[in-house]
N, C-alpha and C positions, 0 to 999 in steps of 0.2 A: 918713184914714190909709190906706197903703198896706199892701196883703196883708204885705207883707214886713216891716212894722213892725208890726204886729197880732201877728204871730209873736213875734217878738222881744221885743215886749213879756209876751206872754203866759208865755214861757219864763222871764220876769224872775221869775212869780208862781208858776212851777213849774202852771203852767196847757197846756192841748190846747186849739188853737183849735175840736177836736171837739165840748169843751164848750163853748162861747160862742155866744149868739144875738146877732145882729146887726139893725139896723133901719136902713131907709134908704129916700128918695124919689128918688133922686137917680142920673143917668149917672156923675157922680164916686164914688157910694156901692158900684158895682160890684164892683170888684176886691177891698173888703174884705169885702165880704157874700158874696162866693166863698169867702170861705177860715175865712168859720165854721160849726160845724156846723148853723145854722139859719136859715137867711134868710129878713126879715121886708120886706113892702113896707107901706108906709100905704097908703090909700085912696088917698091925691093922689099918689102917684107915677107917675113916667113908665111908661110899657106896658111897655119893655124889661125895667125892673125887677121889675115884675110876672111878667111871663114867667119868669123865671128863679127870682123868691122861691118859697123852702118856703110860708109861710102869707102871707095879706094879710089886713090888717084891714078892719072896716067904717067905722071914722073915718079923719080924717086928721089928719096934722101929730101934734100933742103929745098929741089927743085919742085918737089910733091909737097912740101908747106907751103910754099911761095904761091902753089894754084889754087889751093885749099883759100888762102886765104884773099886772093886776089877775086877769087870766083867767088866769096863771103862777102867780099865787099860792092862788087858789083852786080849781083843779084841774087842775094839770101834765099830767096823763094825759089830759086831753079835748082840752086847746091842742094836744100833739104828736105824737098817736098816728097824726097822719097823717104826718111825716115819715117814710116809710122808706127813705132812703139812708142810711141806717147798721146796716141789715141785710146779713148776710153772704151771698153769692149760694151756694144750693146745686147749682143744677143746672138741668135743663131738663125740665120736666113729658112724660114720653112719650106721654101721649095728648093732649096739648093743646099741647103746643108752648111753652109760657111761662116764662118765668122762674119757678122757685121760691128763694126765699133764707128766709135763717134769721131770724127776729124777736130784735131787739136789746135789744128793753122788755117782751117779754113772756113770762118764765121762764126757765131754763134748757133747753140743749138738751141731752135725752140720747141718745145714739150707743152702741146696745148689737148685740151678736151673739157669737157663736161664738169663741173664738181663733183667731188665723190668719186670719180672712175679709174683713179690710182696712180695720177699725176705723181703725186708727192711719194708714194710707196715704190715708183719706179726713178724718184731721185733720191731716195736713201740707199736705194742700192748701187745705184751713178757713184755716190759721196761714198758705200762701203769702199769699192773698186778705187776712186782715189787715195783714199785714207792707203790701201794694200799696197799700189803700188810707189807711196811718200811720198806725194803729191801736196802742196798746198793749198788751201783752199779758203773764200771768202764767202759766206751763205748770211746775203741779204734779207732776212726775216721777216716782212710784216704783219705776220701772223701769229706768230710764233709755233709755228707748225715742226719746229729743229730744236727743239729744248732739251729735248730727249738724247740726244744724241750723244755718243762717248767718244773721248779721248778730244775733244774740240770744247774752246775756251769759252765760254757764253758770256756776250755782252747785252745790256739791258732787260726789261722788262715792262710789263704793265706801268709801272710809276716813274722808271727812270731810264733816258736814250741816252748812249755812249757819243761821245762827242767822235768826230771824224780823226782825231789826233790820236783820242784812244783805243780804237781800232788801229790805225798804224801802227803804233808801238809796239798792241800784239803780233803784228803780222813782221814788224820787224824780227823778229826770229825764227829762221828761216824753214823751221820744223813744227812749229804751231800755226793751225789751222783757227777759223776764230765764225761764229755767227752771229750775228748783229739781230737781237730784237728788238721792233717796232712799233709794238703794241701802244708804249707810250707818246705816239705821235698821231694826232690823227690824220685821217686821209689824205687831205687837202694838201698838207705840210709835209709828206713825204717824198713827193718829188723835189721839193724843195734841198731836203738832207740828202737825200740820193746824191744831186748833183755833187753837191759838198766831197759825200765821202768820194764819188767817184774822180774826180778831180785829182782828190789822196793815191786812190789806186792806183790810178795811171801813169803819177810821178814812178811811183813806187816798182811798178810793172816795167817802167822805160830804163831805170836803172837796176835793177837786181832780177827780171823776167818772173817775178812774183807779186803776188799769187799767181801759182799753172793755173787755177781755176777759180772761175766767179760765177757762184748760184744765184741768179736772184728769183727768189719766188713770188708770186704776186706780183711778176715783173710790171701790171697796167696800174698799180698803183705806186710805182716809182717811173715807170716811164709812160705815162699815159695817153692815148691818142684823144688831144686837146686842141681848142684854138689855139691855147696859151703853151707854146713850144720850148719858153725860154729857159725852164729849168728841166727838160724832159731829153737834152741831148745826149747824145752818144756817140764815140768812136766810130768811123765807117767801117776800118778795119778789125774791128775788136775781136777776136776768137777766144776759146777755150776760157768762154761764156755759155752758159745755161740758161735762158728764159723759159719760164714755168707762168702761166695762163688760160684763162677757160679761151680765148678764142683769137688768132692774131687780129683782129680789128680794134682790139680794145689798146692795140699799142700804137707808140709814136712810129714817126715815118725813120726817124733815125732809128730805133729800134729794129723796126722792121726791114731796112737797108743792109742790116750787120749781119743777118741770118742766112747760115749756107748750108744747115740742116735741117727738118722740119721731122718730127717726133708725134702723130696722132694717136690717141692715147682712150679707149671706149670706143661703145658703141658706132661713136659717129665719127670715128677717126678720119674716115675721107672728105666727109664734108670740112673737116681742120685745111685740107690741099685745098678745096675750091676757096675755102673763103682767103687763106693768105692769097693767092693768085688773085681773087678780085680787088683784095687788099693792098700789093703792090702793082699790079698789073702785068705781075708775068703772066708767060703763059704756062695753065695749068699740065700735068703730065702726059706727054704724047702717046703711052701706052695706057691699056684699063688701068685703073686702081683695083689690085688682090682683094679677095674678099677677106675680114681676117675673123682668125677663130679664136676662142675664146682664150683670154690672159694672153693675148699677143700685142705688140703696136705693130704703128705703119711707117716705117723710113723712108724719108724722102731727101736724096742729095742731090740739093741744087746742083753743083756740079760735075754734077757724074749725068752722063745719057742713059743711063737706067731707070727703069721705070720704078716708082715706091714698093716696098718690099715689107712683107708682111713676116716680123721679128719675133720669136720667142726669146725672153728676157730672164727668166730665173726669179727664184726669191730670194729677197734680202735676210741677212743670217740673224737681222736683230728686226723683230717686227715692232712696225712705227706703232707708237699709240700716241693720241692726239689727248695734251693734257687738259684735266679738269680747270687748274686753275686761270686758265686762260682766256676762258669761258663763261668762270664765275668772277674774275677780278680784272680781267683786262680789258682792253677798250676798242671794241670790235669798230672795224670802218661802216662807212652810212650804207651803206650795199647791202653789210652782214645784220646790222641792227633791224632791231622790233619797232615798230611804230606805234602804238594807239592814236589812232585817229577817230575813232567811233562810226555810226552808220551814216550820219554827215560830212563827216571830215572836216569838223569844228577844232577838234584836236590836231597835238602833232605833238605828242612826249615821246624820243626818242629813249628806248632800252639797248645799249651799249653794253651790255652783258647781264647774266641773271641776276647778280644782286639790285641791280638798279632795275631789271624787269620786274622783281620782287616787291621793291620801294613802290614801284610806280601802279604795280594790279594792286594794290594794298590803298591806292587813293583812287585811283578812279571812278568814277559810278557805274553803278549795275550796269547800267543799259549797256556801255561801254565797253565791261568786261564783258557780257553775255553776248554782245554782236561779236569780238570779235571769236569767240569760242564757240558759236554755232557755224560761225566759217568753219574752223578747224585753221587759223590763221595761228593759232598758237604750237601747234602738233606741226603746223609744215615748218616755223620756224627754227623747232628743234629738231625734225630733221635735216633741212635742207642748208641750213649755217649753222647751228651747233653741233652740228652731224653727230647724235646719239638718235641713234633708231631707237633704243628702250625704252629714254625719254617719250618719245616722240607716240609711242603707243601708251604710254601710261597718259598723255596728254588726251588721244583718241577716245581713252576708259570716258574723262572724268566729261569729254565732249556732251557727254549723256548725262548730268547732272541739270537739273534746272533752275536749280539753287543759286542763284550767285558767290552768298558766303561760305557755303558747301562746297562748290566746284573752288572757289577763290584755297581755301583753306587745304580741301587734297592737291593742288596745284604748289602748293608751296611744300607740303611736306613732302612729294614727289621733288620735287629739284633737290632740298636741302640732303633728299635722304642719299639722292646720288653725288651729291658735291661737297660733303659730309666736310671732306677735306680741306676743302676751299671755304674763302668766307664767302658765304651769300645772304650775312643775317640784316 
């Protein structure tokens, strides 16, 4: 059969030629043992064949299927663990030169640091590399931080969440990728849906080995490290999963179970290995942690007795921009939100994005507004959760105003003039 009816067919069964192992001796066997995710040569096969197959057996003919598949059945994990083209490439080892990439079978990857320090800009370019090599993929949103992104289906928004069915549906075809936005849930009720879709997934993943891969971002507010555990579970064994978080502590113990690579990401990336180790109780890395240099992360695989390796990563071909409207119409979690509280802390009118920051400096009293803008409590909020540095110095300008309805007045034609787009009236 040729590659291109191998597909074809595949697609009939809602199947990824990813998942399908192939077997063959043969120069005609070529072209479709290219195009599954496992190629197998028998013993009697031609050399060419050989050169190019994933595994070869020690029999031949029917007796080299018979082992293939006896040794599939009896333990999947020994027959394929040598396969690794269908690891994600991360980067380039700085001191040694080599390929490093991300292990596809063996846990989840987590990717944690700082805000701001390029968490998100080093998984758009994870998500380019899948999208390249026709990979499936699911990217759990609650930020909406993936809106942007091309050739992937976008489900929800600020005012409406996709039900867990209609994400399946998408994902039912086996070549459309899909990201789930969350903005329309708030905090509390997202591990709640989580569980839900996840649930969906895993059917899904146990009979058709799709999605290859599950982004979730903002993984502590779908899996959160809680008293309340009950909706916050996960797979033990789950792989060729992504967690994305400012810090492992902030996740569940199930969460944190399923991770067998560790991704530190800024400034403080080592301090990312001490705290997962005090977080699970392993024990931290038996050699120093590398010093890293700038635009690099730090690799750390659990399973491997090597010591974290300090990764040069590349830029992604389409640069992320973080949308306006997300900002101005969506409904940011109680983490990200603005409080007024005043110099008492009488108050507590939560701003859940700027038209409602808008609404809400537009009633409050002077004194109100003016404390909190001799902090400079308004300037860090736009920088530090609405992440606009421009905002956030035009905020610092009007900090010098003493005016209340002067500072109040350039404070709004500042947001409005940069969110033009968006409603924020």
């Amino acid at each position: 059969m040729p590659a291109s009816g191998l597909r074809a067919a595949l697609e009939d069964l809602k199947l990824s030629p990813h998942n399908v192992v192939g077997i063959g001796d043969a120069e005609n066997d070529q072209a479709f043992l290219s195009a599954c995710g496992c190629s197998v040569a028998v013993a009697n096969a031609l050399q060419a064949v050989k050169d190019t197959a994933d595994l070869k057996t020690t029999a031949s003919r029917g007796a080299g299927v018979a082992e293939l598949i006896t040794g599939w059945l009896s333990d999947p994990a020994a027959i394929f663990s040598g396969v690794r083209k269908h690891d994600i490439r991360l980067g380039e080892d700085i001191e040694e030169g080599i390929t490093v990439s991300l292990p596809s079978d063996r846990g989840a990857v987590l990717i944690a640091g700082a805000s701001g320090v390029g968490k998100t800009t080093l998984t758009h370019l994870l998500i380019e590399r899948m999208a390249a090599g026709g990979y499936q993929f699911c990217i759990v949103d609650p930020e909406g931080d993936y809106d942007d992104l091309e050739h992937v289906i976008h489900l929800g928004d600020g005012s409406r969440t996709p039900s867990p069915e209609d994400v399946l549906s998408v994902l039912d075809a086996p070549r459309a990728s899909v990201a789930v936005n969350l903005l329309g849930i708030d905090v509390p009720e997202r591990p709640v849906y989580f569980s839900k879709l996840m649930g969906q997934i895993s059917g899904l993943r146990a009979g058709t080995g799709r999605p290859h891969w599950l982004i979730l971002d903002e993984t502590h507010h779908l899996a959160p490290n809680t008293q309340d555990s009950e909706h916050t579970s996960l797979p033990d064994n789950l792989s060729s999963a992504v967690f994305i978080t400012t810090g492992p502590r902030n996740l569940s113990r199930s969460a944190l179970r399923s991770v067998g690579t560790i991704v530190g990401v800024g400034g403080e990336a080592a301090d990312v290995l001490v705290e997962f180790s005090q977080s699970t109780g392993k024990p931290p890395p038996d050699a120093p942690t590398p010093a890293l240099p700038e635009e690099a992360v730090l690799d750390w695989d659990l399973s491997s007795s090597q010591r974290p390796r300090a990764v040069t990563v590349g830029k992604a071909k389409r640069t992320h921009r973080r949308h306006t409207r997300k900002y101005a119409e969506g409904r940011l979690g109680e983490d990200k939100s603005f409080y007024f509280r005043g110099a008492t802390g009488a108050l507590n009118l939560r701003a859940f994005n700027l038209a409602t920051f808008l609404q809400l400096a537009t009633g409050v009293d002077e004194e109100t507004w003016l404390f909190h803008l001799k902090r400079g409590d308004y300037t860090a909020w736009f920088r530090d959760d609405i992440k606009d540095e421009a905002l956030a110095e035009e905020a610092r300008r009007i900090e010098s105003i003493k005016d209340a309805a002067a500072s109040r007045e350039e404070m709004a034609t500042a947001i409005k003039r940069r969110y033009a787009a968006a409603d924020v009236e």
